[in-house]
Every structure is written in C-alpha cells, then in structure tokens.
N, C-alpha and C positions, 0 to 999 in steps of 0.2 A: 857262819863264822860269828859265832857270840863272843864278849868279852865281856866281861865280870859285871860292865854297863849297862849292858843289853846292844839287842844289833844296831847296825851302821843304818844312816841315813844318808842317800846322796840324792843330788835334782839335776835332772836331765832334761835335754831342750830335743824337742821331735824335730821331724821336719817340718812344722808348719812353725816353728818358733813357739810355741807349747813349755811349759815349765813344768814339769812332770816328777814328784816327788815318790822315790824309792825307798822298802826294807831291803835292806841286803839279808839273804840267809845263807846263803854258803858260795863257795867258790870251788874250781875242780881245774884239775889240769889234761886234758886229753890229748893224745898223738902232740903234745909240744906246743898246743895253744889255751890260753887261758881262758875258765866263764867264769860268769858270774849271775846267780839268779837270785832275782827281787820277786816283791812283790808290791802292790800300790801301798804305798803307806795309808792312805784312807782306806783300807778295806776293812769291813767287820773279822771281828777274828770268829765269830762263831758263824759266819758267810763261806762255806766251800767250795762254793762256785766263781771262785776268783781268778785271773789269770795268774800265771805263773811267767817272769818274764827271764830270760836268760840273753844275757849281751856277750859279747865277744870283746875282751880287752886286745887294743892292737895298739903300735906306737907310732904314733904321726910327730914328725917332727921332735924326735926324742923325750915326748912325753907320753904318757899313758892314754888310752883314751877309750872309749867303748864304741862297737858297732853293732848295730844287726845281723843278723845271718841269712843272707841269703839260701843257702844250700841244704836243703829238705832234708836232706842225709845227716847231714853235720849238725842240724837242728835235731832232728831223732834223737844221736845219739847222744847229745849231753841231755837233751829232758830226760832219758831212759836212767842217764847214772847218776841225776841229781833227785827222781823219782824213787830210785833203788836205793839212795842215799838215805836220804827223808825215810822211808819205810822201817830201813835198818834203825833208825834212831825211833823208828813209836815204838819197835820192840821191845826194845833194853829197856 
C-alpha cells in the first residue's frame, strides 16, 4: 500500500517490550480477516534475505490492533497471496 509519499511506517512492541520499527507493503483481505506485511525498516534494500513479516489486524476493545499468528495454515496462506501478490507486481 504506497501512497504518492512513499510507504507507511508503524513501531510495534514484541513481547519482551522491544520497540520494533516496520515498512508496511501491502495489506490483503482473506476468508473475512485482515493482514498486513512489513518488513524491518532497517533492512538494506539490496539485502534479499530479509524477513517478511505479516500481522493479523484484530479489534481489542474497539480499536484496531495487530497480532501474531499462530496457525501454520493461516500463516501459509497469506505469505502465499502476499508472495503471489509481490510477484504479480515485478512483472508489470
């Protein structure tokens, strides 16, 4: 998800209380739940061995919020369509 700016930047706190600075690249909607994947904002852009991180937006307490994913499955299948995604776009 670019905008005319360039991408989003959000900081996220791990479990250990960590302050963890993200690029947002895109977002996707699957079976009714929202992702969202980053990647570290310090990463070299010519470094392709990076990870790729994808959060799950859920609502706590009526606001927005991101979590982990648990479930192997559920985790496959959006790296697959945010993979498929990304691919689609070197072509063009």
């Amino acid at each position: 998800m670019e905008s005319e700016y360039g991408n989003d930047f959000v900081t996220v706190v791990d479990e250990d209380g960590n302050e963890i600075e993200l690029e947002h690249l895109d977002t996707a909607e699957i079976d009714d739940n929202l992702y969202m994947a980053f990647i570290p904002a310090d990463v070299d852009e010519d470094d392709e061995d990076f990870g790729l991180i994808i959060l799950k937006v859920v609502s706590e307490d009526g606001e927005e919020a991101f979590t982990t994913i648990e479930d192997e499955e559920e985790l496959q299948k959006a790296f697959d369509l945010f993979m498929e995604r990304n691919l689609d776009e070197e072509d063009d």
